[in-house]
C-alpha positions in Angstrom: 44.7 -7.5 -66.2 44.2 -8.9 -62.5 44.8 -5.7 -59.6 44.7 -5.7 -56.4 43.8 -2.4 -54.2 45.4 -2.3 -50.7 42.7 1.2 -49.6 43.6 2.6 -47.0 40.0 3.3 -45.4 41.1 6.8 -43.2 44.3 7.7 -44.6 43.9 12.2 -46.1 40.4 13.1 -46.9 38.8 10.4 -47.5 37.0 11.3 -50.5 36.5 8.4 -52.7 39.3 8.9 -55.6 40.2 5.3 -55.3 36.8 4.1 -56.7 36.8 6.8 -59.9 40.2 5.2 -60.3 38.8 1.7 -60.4 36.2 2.8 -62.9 38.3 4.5 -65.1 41.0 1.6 -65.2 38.3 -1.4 -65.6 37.9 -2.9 -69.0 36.7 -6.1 -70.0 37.9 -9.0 -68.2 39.8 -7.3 -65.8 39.7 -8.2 -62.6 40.1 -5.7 -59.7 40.2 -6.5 -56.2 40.0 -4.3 -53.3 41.1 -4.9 -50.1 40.7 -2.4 -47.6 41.9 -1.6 -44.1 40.7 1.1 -41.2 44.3 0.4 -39.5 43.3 -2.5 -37.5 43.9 -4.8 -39.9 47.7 -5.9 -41.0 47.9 -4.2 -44.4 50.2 -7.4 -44.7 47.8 -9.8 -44.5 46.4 -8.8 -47.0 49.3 -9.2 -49.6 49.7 -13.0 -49.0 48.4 -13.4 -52.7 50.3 -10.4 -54.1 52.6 -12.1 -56.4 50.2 -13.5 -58.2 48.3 -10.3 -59.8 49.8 -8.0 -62.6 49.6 -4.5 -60.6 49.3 -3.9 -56.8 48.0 -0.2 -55.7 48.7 1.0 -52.8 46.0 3.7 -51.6 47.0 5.9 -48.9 49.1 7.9 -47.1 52.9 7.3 -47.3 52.9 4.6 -44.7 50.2 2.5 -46.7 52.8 3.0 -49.5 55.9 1.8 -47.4 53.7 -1.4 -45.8 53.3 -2.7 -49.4 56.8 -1.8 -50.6 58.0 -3.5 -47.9 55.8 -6.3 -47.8 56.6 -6.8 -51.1 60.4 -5.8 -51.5 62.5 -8.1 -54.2 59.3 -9.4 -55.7 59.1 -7.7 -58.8 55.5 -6.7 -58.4 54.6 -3.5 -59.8 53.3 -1.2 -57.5 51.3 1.9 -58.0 51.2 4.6 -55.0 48.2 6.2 -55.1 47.7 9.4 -53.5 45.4 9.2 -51.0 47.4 10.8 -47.4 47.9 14.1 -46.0 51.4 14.3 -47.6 51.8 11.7 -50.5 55.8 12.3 -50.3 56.2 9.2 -52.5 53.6 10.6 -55.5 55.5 13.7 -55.2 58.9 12.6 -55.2 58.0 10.0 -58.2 56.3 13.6 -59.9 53.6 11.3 -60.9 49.6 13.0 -61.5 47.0 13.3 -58.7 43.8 12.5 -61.6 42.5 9.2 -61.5 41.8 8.8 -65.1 45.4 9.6 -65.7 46.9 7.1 -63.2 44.6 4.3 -64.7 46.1 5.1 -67.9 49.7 4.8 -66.5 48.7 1.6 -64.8 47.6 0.4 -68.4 50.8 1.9 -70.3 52.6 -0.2 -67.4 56.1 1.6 -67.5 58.3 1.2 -64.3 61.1 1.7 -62.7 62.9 0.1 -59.1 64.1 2.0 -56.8 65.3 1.8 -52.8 63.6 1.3 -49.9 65.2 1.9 -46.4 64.4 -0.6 -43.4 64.7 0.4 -39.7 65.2 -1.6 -36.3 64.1 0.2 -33.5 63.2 -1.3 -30.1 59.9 -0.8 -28.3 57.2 -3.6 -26.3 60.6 -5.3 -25.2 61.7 -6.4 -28.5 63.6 -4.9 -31.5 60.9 -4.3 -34.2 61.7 -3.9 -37.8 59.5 -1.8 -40.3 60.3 -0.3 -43.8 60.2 3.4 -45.2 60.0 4.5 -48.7 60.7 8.5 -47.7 62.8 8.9 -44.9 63.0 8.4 -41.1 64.6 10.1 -38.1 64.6 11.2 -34.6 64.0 14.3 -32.6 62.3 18.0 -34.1 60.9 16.0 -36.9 59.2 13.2 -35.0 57.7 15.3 -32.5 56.3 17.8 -35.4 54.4 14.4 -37.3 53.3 13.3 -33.5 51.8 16.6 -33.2 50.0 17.1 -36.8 48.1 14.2 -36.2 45.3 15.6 -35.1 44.9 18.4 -37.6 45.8 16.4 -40.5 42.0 16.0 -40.8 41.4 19.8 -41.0 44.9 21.3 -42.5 45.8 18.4 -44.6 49.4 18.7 -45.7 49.8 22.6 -44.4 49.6 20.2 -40.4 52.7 19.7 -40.4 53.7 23.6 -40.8 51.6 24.2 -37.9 52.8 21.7 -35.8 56.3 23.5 -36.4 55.1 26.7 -35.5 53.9 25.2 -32.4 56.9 23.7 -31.3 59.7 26.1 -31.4 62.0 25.3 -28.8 62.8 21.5 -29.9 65.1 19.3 -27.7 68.9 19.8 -28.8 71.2 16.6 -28.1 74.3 15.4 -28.9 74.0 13.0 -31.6 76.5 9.8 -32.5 75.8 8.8 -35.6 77.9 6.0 -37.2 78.3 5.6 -41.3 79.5 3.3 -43.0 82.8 4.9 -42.9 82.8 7.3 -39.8 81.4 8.5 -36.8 79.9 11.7 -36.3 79.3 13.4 -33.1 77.5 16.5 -33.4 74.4 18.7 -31.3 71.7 19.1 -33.0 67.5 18.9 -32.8 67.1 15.9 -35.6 69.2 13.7 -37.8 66.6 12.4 -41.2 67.9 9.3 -42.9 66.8 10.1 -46.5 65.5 8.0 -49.4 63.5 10.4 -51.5 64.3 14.3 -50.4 61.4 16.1 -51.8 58.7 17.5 -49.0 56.8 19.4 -51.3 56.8 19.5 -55.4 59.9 21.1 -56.2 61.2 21.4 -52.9 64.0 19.1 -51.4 66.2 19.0 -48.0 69.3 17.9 -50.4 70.0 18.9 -53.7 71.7 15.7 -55.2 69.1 13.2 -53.7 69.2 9.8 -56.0 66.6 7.4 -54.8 68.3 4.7 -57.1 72.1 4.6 -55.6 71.7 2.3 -52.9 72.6 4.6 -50.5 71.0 7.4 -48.0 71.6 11.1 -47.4 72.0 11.4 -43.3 71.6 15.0 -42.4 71.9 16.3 -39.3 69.6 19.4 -38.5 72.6 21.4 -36.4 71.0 24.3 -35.4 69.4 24.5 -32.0 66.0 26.0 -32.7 63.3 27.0 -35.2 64.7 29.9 -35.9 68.2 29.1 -36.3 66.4 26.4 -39.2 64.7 29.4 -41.1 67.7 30.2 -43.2 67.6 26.7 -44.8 64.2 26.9 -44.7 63.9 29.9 -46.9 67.0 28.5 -48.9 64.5 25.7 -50.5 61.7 28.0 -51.4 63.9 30.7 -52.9 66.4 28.2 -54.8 64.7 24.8 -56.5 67.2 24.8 -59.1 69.9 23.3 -56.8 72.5 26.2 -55.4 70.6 26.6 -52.1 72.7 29.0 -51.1 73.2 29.3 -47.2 71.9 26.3 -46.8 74.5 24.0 -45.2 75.5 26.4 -42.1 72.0 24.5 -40.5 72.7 20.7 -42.2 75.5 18.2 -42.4 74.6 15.9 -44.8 76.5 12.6 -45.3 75.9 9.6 -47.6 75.5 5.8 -45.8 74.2 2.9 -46.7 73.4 1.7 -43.3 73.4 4.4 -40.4 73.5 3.9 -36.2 71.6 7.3 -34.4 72.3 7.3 -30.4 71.3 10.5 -29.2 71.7 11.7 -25.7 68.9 12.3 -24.1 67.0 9.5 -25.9 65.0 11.1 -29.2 61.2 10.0 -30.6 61.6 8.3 -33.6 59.4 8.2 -37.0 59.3 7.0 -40.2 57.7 8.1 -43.4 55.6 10.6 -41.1 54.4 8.0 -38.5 55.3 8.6 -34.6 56.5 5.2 -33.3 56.1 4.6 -29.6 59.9 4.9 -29.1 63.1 6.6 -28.9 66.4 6.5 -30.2 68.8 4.3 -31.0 67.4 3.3 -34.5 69.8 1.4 -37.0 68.8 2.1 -40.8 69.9 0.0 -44.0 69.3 0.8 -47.7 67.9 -2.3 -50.0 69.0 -1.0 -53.0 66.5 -1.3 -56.0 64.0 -3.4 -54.0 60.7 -2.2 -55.3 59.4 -1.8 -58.4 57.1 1.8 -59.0 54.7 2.5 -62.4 56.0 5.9 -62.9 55.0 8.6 -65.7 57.3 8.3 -69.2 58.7 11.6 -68.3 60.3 10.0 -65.2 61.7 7.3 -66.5 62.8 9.1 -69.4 64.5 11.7 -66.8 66.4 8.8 -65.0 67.4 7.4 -67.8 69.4 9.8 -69.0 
């Protein structure tokens, strides 16, 4: 078996899970590469030869994840995230183990499954870039609250971006147009999330029917006009994880789209898969429908194929 390691270098805690991974995986004339990047290299670059190994594993937080998906999108590669961020959305929205040893052996048993990825154009240095997201992206409460857990990701870990909420309670409110594939919405609000996988903690989702294999996002807009006016939904998913959430929807509309236009007025920070860009809204999103291809647990694939 020939692997190649994209390691993320500073993405979570840093402890070294990669390597008891390696060693648990290894066996006789394997060959694993690792390839590892502090951020100032182009995670990119170092795919150029991707096609041509058996596994790739991304290690890191949810945007190491997205690079390589994205690098890699309609290859066919299999790729395994690894969970090695603050958050690890992906991991958690795939319900795949934490354990090394046990991630090796999925990586051996070698069962996958494709699923979408989203891609969004945003403009910023006086050019329209273009980046991928495996999770989600959006504008407003939600980009300001990752901006603002950066810097006690290191301490907190996941619990950072709780405390960045709690810190911010007075977001912007704007009017949002948002046009679907179908319609136009125009609605206040503090965020609008375009949404790939829906999970934000085990067990815990934003929409109840999310499918990360129809081709197709869930746009919600976050209506209410501050933190408190968001509790009720809030509460909603921690009380309800079998899929009622009752009271839920008086704070989101939620739509389905396959490509989605946000204008927002006053102009709204964007991110994606919990990465602050240097730049505000408009954004236009697109789903690429079954474009990567994720080693997931039996139990998942079982559960989606049903």
């Amino acid at each position: 078996m020939r692997v190649l390691v994209i390691n993320n270098l500073v993405s979570g805690l840093q402890d070294g899970a990669i390597h008891d991974y390696v060693r648990k995986l290894c066996h006789n004339a394997d060959e694993i590469v690792i390839r590892s990047s502090n951020t100032r290299t182009n995670a990119e670059g170092l795919l150029h030869d991707a096609e041509s190994f058996d596994v790739v594993v991304a290690s890191g937080g949810d945007a190491t994840v997205s690079t390589v998906c994205y690098s890699l999108r309609g290859s066919n590669v299999p790729i395994l995230p690894f969970p090695a961020g603050t958050g690890n959305l992906v991991a958690t929205n795939l319900r795949s183990p934490d354990e090394p040893l046990v991630l090796a052996q999925m990586t051996r048993e070698g069962v996958t499954q494709h699923y979408d990825l989203g891609e969004i154009d945003y403009f910023s240095e006086g050019r329209t870039q273009r980046a991928g997201f495996a999770v989600m992206a959006g504008a407003g409460y939600d980009a300001r609250i990752m901006a603002h857990s950066e810097k006690l990701k290191g301490v907190l870990g996941p619990l950072a971006y709780i405390a960045s909420a709690i810190t911010d309670p007075l977001p912007t409110v704007a009017h949002f147009t948002i046009t679907l594939d179908d319609e136009v919405l125009e609605m206040d609000g503090i965020a609008v999330l375009v949404i790939n996988f829906a999970q934000i903690f085990p067990d815990i989702a934003i929409t109840h029917a999310n499918d990360a294999r129809d081709g197709a996002f869930e746009v919600v807009v976050v209506k209410s006009h501050n933190a408190v006016e968001l509790l009720p939904a809030v509460f909603a998913a921690f009380l309800d994880r079998g899929g009622g959430f009752p009271g839920r929807f008086d704070a989101l509309e939620v739509r389905l789209s396959r490509t989605v236009c946000v204008e927002s007025d006053p102009p709204l920070a964007i991110q994606y898969d919990g990465e602050a860009v240097d730049a505000v809204t408009p954004f236009v999103a697109r789903a690429l429908p079954h474009a990567v291809r994720f080693i997931v647990t039996r139990e998942q694939y079982e559960r989606h194929a049903r």
